[in-house]
TORZAVO-337370 format. One record per residue (C-alpha): residue number from 1; residue in one letter; chain; x, y, z. Coordinates in nm, 2 decimals. Layout:
BEGIN
+------+-------+-------+--------+--------+--------+
: rogu : lumlo : zakol :     px :     py :     pz :
+------+-------+-------+--------+--------+--------+
:  NUM :     A :     A :      X :      Y :      Z :
...
+------+-------+-------+--------+--------+--------+
END
This chain:
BEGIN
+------+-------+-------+--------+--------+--------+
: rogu : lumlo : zakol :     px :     py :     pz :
+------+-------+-------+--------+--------+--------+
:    1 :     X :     A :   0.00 :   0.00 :   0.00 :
:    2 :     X :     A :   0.09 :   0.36 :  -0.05 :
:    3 :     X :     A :   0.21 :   0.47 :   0.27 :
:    4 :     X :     A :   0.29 :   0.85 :   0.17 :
:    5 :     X :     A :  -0.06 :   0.86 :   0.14 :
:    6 :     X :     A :  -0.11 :   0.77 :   0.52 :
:    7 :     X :     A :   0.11 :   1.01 :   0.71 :
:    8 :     X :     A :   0.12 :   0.95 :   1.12 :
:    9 :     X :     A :  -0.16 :   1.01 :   1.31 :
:   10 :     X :     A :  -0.21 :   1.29 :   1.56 :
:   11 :     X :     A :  -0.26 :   1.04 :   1.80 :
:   12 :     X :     A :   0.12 :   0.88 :   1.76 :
:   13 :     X :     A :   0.23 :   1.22 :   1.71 :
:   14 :     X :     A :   0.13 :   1.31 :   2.09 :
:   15 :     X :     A :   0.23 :   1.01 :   2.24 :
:   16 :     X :     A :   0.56 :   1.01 :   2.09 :
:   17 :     X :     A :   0.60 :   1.37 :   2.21 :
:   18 :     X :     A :   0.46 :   1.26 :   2.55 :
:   19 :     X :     A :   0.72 :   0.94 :   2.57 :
:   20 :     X :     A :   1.00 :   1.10 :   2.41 :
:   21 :     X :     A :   0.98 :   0.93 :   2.07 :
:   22 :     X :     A :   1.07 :   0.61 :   2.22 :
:   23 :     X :     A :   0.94 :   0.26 :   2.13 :
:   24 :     X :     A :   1.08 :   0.05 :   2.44 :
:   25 :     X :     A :   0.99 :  -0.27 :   2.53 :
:   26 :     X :     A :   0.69 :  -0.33 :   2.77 :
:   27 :     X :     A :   0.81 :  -0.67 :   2.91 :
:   28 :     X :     A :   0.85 :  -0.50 :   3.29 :
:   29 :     X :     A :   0.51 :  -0.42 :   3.28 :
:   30 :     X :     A :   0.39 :  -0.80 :   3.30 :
:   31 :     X :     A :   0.59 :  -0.84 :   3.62 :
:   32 :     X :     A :   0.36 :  -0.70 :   3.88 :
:   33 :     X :     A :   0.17 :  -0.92 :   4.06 :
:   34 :     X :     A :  -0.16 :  -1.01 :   4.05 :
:   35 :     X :     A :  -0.27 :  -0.97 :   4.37 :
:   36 :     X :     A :  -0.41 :  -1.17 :   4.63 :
:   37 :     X :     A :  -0.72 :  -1.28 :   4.75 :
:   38 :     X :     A :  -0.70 :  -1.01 :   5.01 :
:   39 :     X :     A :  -0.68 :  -0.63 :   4.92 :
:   40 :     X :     A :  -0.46 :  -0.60 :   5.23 :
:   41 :     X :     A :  -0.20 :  -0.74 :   5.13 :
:   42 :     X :     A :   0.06 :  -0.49 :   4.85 :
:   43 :     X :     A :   0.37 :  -0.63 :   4.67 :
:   44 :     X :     A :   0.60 :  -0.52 :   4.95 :
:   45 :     X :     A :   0.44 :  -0.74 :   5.22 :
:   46 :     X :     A :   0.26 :  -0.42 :   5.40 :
:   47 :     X :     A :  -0.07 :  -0.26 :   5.42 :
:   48 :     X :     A :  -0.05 :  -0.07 :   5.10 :
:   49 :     X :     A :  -0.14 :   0.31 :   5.14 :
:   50 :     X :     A :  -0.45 :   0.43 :   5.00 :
:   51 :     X :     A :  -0.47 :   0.79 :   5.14 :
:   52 :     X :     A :  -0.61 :   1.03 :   4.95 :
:   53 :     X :     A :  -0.66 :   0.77 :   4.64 :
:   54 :     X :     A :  -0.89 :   0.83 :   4.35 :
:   55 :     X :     A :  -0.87 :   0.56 :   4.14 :
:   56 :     X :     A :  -1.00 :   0.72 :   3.76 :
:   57 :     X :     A :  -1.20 :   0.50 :   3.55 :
:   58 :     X :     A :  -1.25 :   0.58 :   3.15 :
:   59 :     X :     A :  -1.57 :   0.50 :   2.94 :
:   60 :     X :     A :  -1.68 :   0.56 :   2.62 :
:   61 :     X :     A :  -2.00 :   0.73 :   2.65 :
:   62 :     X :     A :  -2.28 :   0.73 :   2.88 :
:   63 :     X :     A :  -2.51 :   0.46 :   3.00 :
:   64 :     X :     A :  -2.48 :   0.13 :   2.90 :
:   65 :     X :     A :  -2.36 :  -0.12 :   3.19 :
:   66 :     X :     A :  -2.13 :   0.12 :   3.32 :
:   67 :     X :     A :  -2.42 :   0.38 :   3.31 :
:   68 :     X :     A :  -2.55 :   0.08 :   3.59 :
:   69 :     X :     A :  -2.30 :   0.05 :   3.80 :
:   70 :     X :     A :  -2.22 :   0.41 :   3.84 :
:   71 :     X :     A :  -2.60 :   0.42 :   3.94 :
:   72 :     X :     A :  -2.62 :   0.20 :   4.15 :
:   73 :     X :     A :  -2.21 :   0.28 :   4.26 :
:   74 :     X :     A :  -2.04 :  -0.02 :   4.28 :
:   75 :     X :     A :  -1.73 :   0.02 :   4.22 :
:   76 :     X :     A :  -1.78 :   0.34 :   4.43 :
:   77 :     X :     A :  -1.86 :   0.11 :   4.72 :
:   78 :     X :     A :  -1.59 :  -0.17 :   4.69 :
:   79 :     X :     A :  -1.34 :   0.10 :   4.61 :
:   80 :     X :     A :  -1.50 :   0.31 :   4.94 :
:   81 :     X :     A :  -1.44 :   0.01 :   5.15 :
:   82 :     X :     A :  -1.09 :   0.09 :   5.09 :
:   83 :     X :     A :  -1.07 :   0.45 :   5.14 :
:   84 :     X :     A :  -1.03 :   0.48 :   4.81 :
:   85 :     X :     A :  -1.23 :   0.76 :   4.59 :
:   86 :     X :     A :  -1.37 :   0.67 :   4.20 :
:   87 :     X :     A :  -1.37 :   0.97 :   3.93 :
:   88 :     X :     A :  -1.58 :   0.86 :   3.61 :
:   89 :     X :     A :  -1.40 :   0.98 :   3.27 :
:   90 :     X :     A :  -1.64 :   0.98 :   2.95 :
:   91 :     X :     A :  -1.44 :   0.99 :   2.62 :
:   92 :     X :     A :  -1.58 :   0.93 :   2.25 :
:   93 :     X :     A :  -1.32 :   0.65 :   2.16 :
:   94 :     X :     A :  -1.00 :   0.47 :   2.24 :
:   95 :     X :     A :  -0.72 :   0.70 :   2.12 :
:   96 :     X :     A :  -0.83 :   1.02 :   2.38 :
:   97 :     X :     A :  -0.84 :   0.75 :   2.68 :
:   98 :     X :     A :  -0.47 :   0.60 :   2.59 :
:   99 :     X :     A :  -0.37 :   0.98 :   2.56 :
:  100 :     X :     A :  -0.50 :   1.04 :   2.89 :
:  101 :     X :     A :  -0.30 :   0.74 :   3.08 :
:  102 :     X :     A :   0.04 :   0.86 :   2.90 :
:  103 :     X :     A :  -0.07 :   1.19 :   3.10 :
:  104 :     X :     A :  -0.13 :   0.98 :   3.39 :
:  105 :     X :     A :  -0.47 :   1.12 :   3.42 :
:  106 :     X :     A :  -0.68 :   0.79 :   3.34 :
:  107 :     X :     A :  -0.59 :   0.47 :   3.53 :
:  108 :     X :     A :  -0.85 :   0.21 :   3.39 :
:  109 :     X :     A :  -1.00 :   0.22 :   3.02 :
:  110 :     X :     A :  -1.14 :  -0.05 :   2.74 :
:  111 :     X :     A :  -1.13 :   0.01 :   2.39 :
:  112 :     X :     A :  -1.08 :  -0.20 :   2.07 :
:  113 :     X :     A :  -0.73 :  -0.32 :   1.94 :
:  114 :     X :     A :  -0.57 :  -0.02 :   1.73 :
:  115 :     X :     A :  -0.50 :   0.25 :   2.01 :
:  116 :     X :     A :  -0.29 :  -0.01 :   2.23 :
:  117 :     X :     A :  -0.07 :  -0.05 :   1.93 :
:  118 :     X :     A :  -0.01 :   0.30 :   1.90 :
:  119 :     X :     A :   0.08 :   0.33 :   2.23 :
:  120 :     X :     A :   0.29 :   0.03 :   2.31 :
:  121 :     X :     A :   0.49 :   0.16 :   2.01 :
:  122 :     X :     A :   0.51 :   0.55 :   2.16 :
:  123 :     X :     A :   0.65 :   0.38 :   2.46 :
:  124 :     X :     A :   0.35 :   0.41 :   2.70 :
:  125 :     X :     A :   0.29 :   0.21 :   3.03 :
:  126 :     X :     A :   0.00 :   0.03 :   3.03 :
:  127 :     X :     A :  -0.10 :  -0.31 :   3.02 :
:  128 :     X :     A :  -0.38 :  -0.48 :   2.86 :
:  129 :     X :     A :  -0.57 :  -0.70 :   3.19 :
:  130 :     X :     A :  -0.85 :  -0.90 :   3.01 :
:  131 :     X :     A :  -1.08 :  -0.91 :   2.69 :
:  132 :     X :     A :  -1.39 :  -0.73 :   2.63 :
:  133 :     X :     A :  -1.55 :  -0.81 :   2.29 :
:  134 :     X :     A :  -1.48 :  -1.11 :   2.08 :
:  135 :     X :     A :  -1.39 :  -0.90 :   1.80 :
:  136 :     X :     A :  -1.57 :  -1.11 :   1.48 :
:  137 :     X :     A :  -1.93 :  -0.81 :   1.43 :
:  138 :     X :     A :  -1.83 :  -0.54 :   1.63 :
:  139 :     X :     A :  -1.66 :  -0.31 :   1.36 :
:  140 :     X :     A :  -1.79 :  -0.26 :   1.05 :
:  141 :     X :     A :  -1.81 :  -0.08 :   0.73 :
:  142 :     X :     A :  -2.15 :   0.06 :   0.66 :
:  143 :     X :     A :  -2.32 :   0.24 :   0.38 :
:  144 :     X :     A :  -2.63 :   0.40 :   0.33 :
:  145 :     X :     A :  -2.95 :   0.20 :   0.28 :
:  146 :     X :     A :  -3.01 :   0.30 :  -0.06 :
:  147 :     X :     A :  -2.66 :   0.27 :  -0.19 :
:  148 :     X :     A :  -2.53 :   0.13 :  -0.46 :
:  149 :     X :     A :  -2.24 :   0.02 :  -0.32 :
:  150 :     X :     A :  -2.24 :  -0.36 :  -0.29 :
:  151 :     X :     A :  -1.84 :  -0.49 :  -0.29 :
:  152 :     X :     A :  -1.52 :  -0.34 :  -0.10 :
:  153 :     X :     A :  -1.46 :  -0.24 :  -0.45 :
:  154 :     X :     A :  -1.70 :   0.00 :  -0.52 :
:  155 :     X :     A :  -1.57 :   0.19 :  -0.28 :
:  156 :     X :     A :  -1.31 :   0.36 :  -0.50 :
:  157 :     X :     A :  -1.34 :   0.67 :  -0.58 :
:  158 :     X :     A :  -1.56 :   0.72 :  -0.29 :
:  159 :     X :     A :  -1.56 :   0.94 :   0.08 :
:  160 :     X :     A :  -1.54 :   0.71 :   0.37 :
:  161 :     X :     A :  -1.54 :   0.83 :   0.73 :
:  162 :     X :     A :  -1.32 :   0.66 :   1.03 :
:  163 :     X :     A :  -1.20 :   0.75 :   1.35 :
:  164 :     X :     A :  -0.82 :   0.81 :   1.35 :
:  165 :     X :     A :  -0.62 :   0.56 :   1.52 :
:  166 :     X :     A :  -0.93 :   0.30 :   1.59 :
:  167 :     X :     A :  -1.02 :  -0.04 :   1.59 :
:  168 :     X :     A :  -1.23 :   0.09 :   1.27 :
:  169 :     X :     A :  -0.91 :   0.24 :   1.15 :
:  170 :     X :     A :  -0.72 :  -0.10 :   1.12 :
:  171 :     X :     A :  -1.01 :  -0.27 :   1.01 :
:  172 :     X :     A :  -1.11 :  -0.05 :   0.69 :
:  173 :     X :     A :  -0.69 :  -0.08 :   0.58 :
:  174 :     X :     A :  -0.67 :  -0.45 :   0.65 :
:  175 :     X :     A :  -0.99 :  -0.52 :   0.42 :
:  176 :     X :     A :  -0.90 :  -0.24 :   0.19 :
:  177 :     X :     A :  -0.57 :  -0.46 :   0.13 :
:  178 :     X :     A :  -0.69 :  -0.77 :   0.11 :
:  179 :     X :     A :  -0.96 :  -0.68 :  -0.14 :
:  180 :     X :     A :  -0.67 :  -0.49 :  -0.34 :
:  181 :     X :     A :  -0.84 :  -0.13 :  -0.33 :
:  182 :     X :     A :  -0.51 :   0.13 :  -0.33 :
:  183 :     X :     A :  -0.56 :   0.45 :  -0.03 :
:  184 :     X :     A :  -0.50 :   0.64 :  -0.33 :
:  185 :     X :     A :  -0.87 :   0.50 :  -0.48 :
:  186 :     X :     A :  -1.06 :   0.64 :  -0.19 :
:  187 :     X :     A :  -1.07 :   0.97 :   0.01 :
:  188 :     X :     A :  -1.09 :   0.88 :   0.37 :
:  189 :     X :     A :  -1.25 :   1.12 :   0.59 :
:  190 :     X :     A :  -1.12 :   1.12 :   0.96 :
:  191 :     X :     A :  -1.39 :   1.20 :   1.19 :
:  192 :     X :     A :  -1.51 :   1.12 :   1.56 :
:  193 :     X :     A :  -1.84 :   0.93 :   1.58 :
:  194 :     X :     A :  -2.06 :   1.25 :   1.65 :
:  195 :     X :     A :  -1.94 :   1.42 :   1.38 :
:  196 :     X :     A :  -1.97 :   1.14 :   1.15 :
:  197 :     X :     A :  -2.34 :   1.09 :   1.19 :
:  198 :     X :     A :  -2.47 :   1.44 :   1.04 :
:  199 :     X :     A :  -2.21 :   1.41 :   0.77 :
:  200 :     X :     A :  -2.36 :   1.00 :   0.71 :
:  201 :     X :     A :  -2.72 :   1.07 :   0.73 :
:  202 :     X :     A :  -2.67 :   1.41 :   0.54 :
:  203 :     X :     A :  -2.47 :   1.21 :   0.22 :
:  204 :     X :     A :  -2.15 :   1.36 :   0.26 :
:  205 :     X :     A :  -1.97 :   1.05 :   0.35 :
:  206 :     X :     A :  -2.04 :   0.75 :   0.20 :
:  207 :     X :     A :  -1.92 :   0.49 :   0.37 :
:  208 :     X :     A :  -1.85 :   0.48 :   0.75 :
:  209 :     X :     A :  -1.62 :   0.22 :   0.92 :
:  210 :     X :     A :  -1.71 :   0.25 :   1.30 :
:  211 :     X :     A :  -1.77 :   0.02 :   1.57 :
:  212 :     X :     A :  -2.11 :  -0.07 :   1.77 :
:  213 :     X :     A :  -2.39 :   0.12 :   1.89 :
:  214 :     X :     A :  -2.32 :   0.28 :   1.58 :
:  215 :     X :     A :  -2.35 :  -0.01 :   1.34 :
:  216 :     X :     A :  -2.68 :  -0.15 :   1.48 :
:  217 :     X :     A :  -2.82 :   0.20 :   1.59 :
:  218 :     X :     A :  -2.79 :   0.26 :   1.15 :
:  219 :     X :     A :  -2.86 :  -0.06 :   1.04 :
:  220 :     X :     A :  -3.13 :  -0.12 :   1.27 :
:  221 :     X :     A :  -3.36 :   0.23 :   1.24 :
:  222 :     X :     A :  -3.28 :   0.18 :   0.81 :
:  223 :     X :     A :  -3.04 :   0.41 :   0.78 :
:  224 :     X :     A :  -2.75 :   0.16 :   0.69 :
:  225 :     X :     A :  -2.67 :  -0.22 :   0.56 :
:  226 :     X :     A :  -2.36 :  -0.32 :   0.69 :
:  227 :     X :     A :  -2.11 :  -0.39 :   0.33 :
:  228 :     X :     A :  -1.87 :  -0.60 :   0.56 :
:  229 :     X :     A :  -1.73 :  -0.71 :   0.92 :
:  230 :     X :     A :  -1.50 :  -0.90 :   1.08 :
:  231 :     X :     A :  -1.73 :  -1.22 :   1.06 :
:  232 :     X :     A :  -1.69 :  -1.16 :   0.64 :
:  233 :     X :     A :  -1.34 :  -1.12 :   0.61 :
:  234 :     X :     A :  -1.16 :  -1.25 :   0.91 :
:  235 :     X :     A :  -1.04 :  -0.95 :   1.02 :
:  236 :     X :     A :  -1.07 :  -0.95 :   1.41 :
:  237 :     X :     A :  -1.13 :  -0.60 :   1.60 :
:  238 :     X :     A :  -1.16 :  -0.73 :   2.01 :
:  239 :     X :     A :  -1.15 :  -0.46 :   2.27 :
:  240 :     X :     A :  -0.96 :  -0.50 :   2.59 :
:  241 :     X :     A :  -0.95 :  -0.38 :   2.93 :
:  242 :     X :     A :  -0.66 :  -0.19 :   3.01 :
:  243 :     X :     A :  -0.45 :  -0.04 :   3.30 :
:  244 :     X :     A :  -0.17 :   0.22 :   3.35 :
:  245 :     X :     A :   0.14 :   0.01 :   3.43 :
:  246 :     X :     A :   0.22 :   0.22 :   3.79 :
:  247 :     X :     A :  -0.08 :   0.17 :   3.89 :
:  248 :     X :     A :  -0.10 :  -0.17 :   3.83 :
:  249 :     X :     A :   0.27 :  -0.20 :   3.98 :
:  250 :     X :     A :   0.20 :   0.02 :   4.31 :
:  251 :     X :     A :  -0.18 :  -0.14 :   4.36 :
:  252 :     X :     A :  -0.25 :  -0.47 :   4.21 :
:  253 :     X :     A :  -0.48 :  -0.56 :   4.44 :
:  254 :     X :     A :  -0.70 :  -0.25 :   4.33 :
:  255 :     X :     A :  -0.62 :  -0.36 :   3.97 :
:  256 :     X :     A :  -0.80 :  -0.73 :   4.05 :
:  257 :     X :     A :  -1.07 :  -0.55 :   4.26 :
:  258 :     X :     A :  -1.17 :  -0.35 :   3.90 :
:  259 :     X :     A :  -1.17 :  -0.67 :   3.72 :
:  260 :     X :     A :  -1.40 :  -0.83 :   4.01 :
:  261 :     X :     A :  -1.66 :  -0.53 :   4.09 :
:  262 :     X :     A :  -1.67 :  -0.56 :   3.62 :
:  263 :     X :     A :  -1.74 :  -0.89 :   3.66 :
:  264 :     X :     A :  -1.98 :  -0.84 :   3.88 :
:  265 :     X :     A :  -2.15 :  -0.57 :   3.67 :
:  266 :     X :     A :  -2.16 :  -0.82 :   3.36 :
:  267 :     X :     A :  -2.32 :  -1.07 :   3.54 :
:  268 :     X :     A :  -2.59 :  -0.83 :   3.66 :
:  269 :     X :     A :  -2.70 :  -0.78 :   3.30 :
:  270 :     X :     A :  -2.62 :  -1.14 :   3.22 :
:  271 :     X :     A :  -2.85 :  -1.24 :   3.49 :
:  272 :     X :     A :  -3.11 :  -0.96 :   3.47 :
:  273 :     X :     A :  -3.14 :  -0.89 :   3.06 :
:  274 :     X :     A :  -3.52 :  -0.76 :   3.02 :
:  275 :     X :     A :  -3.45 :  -0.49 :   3.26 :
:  276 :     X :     A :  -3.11 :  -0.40 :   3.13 :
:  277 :     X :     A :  -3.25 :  -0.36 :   2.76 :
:  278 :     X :     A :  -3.50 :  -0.14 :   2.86 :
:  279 :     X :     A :  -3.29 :   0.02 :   3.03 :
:  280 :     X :     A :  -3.06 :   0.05 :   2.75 :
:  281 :     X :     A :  -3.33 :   0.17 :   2.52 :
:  282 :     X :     A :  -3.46 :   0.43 :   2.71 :
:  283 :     X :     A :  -3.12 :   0.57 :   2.82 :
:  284 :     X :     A :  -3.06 :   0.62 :   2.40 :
:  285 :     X :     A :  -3.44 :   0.70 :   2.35 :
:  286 :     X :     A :  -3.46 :   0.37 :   2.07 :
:  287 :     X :     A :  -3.68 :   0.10 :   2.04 :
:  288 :     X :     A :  -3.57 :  -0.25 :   2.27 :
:  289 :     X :     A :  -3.48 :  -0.44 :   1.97 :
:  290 :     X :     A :  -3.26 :  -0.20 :   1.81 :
:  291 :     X :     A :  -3.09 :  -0.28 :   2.20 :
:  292 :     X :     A :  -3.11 :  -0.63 :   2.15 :
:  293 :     X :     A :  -2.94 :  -0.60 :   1.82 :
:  294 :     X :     A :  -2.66 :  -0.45 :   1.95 :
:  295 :     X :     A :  -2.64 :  -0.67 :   2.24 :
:  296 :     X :     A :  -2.62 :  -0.98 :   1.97 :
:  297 :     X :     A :  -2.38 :  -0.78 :   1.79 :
:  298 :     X :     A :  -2.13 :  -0.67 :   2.08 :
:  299 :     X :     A :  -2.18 :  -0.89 :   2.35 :
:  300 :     X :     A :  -1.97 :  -0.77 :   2.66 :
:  301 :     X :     A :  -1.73 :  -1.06 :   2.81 :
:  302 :     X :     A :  -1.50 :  -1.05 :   3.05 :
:  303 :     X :     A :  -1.22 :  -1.31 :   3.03 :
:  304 :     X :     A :  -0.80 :  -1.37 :   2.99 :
:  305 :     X :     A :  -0.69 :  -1.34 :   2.67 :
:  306 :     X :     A :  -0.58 :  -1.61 :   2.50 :
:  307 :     X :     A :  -0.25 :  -1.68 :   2.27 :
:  308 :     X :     A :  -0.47 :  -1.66 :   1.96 :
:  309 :     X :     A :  -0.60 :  -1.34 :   2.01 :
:  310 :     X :     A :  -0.27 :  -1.24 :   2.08 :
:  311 :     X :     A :  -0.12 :  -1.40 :   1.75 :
:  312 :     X :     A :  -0.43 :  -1.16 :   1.60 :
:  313 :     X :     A :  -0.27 :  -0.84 :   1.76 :
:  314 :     X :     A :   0.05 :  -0.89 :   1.65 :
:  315 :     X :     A :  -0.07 :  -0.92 :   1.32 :
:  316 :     X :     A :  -0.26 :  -0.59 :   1.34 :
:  317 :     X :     A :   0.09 :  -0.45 :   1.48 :
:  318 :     X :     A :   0.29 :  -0.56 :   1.18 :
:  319 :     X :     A :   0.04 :  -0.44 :   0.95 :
:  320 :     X :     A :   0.03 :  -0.09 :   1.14 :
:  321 :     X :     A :   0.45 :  -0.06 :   1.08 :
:  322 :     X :     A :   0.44 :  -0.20 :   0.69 :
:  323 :     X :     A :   0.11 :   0.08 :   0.67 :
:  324 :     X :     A :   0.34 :   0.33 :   0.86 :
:  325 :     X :     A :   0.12 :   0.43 :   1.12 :
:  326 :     X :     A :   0.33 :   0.32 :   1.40 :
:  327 :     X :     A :   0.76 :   0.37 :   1.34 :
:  328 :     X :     A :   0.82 :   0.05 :   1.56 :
:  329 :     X :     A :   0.83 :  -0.28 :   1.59 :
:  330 :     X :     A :   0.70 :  -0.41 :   1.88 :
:  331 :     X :     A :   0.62 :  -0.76 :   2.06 :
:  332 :     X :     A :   0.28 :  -0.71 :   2.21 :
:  333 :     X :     A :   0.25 :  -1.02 :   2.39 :
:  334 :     X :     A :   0.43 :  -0.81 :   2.64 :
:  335 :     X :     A :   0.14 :  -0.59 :   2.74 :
:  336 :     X :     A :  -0.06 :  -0.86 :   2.79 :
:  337 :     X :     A :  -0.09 :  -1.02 :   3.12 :
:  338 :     X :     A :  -0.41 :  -1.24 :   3.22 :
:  339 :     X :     A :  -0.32 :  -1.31 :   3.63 :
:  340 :     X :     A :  -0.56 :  -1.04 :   3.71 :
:  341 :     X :     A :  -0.86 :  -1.13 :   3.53 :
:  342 :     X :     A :  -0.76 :  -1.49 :   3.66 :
:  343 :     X :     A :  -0.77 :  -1.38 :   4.01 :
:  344 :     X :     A :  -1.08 :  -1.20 :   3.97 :
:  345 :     X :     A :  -1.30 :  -1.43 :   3.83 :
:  346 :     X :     A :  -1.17 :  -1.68 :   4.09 :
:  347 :     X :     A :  -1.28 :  -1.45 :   4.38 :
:  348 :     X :     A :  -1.66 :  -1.41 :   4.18 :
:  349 :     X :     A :  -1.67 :  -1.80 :   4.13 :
:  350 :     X :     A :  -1.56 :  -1.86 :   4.50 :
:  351 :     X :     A :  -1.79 :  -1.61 :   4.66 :
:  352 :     X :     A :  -2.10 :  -1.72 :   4.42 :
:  353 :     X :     A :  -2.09 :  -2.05 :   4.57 :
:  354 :     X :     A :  -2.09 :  -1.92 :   4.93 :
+------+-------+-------+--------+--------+--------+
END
């Protein structure tokens, strides 16, 4: 592919401003421990100190399941139990949230697999503590209802919106690739999600590749057909849960007490689903199947990662260097480390069965 056509993003240009245009390994960032069962108990063998704590937790929009448990403030109670304080962050995507931890301003966040990437290879701290979303219909390139765009591609010669430095992002080049269509046949339009609907429903885009609500939220109230996903071509997009790497070295107790409380949470909905839909629905002011849609579409999970989603990754990472979006090669099996997320759901499992 044409890379001069690409440039760096804004995104890698901050970071590697922020981190000093390094690209240094992350492998020290997988040797905190996961915790025990106990949050007494710190890496040092003493009671760790929690004074005047806030422990700062990203999400992407309002609502939803987190829109639940900051409701209902559950994390605010486990956390309080502690002495510890919770600070909810909203952000509109992935690439703000990572920008925020390399500012150590955000110390929990989950987003898809592009803006991990881009940071591991700026040199940020941060490691990636379990998986969110399976990754096969959860990004997708849409087009209008009435379009006459049918193959990947007809899409030459035409305007397609993305998010800069997304899951979408590495999704629309992969496919682009593999189908053969040149950057240099399209004219791609970077946008963040609210600015991309006006300019989709108003025809000045047309194509969008974006990520769910937004996919079923179109598709759903006719104003899009989904032209391909990840199910179509084989091109994953998971999301992940991530940390910042000090906090995760200095508390990992607190880190396993986020994966627990999120846990928690998702069995909630898991367990309660009629009320959470409606829930859902009236939050976003759309009908319940439109939510159930969605839910079919994205459904949340909460578990370790295993090797081949992390084979996946690394693919996306080599892709990202040969595309020129990131300036270093980087193993990203060393952000990944699943003892948390073990830990946790060990603790959930152990106190369901009391």
């Amino acid at each position: 592919m044409k890379r001069r056509m690409l440039g760096i993003s804004a995104l890698l240009v901050a970071l590697l401003a922020m981190a000093g245009c390094g690209g240094a390994a992350q492998g020290d960032t997988n040797k905190a421990s996961a915790g025990t069962s106990s949050a007494e108990q710190s890496t040092t063998g003493r009671e760790p100190d929690y004074d005047g704590l806030t422990v700062r937790l990203g999400v992407q929009g309002k609502g939803g399941l987190f829109g639940k448990a900051q409701e209902e403030k559950w994390f605010e109670d486990a956390y309080g139990k502690l002495g510890v304080n919770v600070e909810w962050v909203e952000f509109q995507s992935g690439p703000p949230m990572v920008e925020a931890m390399a500012a150590d301003h955000l110390d929990f966040a989950g987003m898809g697999n592009m803006p991990p990437i881009a940071a591991q290879a700026a040199g940020i701290k941060f490691t990636i503590i379990s998986q969110l979303l399976e990754g096969k219909n959860n990004v997708a390139i849409i087009v209008p209802v009435d379009s006459a765009i049918k193959h990947l591609s007809d899409l030459k010669g035409k305007k397609i919106a993305v998010t800069k430095g997304s899951n979408a992002y590495n999704f629309l080049y992969r496919v682009l690739e593999e189908e053969g269509v040149e950057t240099s046949d399209v004219e791609v339009i970077q946008l963040q999600p609210d600015e991309t609907q006006p300019a989709f429903e108003g025809g000045k885009v047309d194509a969008w590749a974006t990520w769910d609500p937004y996919i079923t939220l179109n598709t759903l109230t006719g104003k899009a057909k989904v032209l391909t996903d990840g199910a179509a071509t084989g091109v994953l997009s998971p999301s992940f849960q991530l940390v910042r790497a000090d906090f995760a070295k200095q508390y990992p107790e607190l880190v396993t007490l986020y994966l627990k409380v999120l846990e928690q949470t998702r069995l909630w909905e898991e367990g309660n689903q009629n009320e959470a839909y409606q829930r859902y629905a009236d939050e976003r002011s759309i009908p319940i199947e439109v939510v159930k849609g969605m839910q079919e579409r994205s459904t949340f999970i909460n578990i370790p990662v295993s090797d081949a989603i992390i084979d996946e990754q690394q693919k996306t990472a080599d892709f990202q260097l040969a595309l020129g979006t990131i300036r270093t090669k980087i193993d990203v099996r060393a952000v990944f480390d699943n003892r948390y997320i073990e830990e946790a759901l060990a603790q959930v499992e152990q106190e369901t069965r009391k």
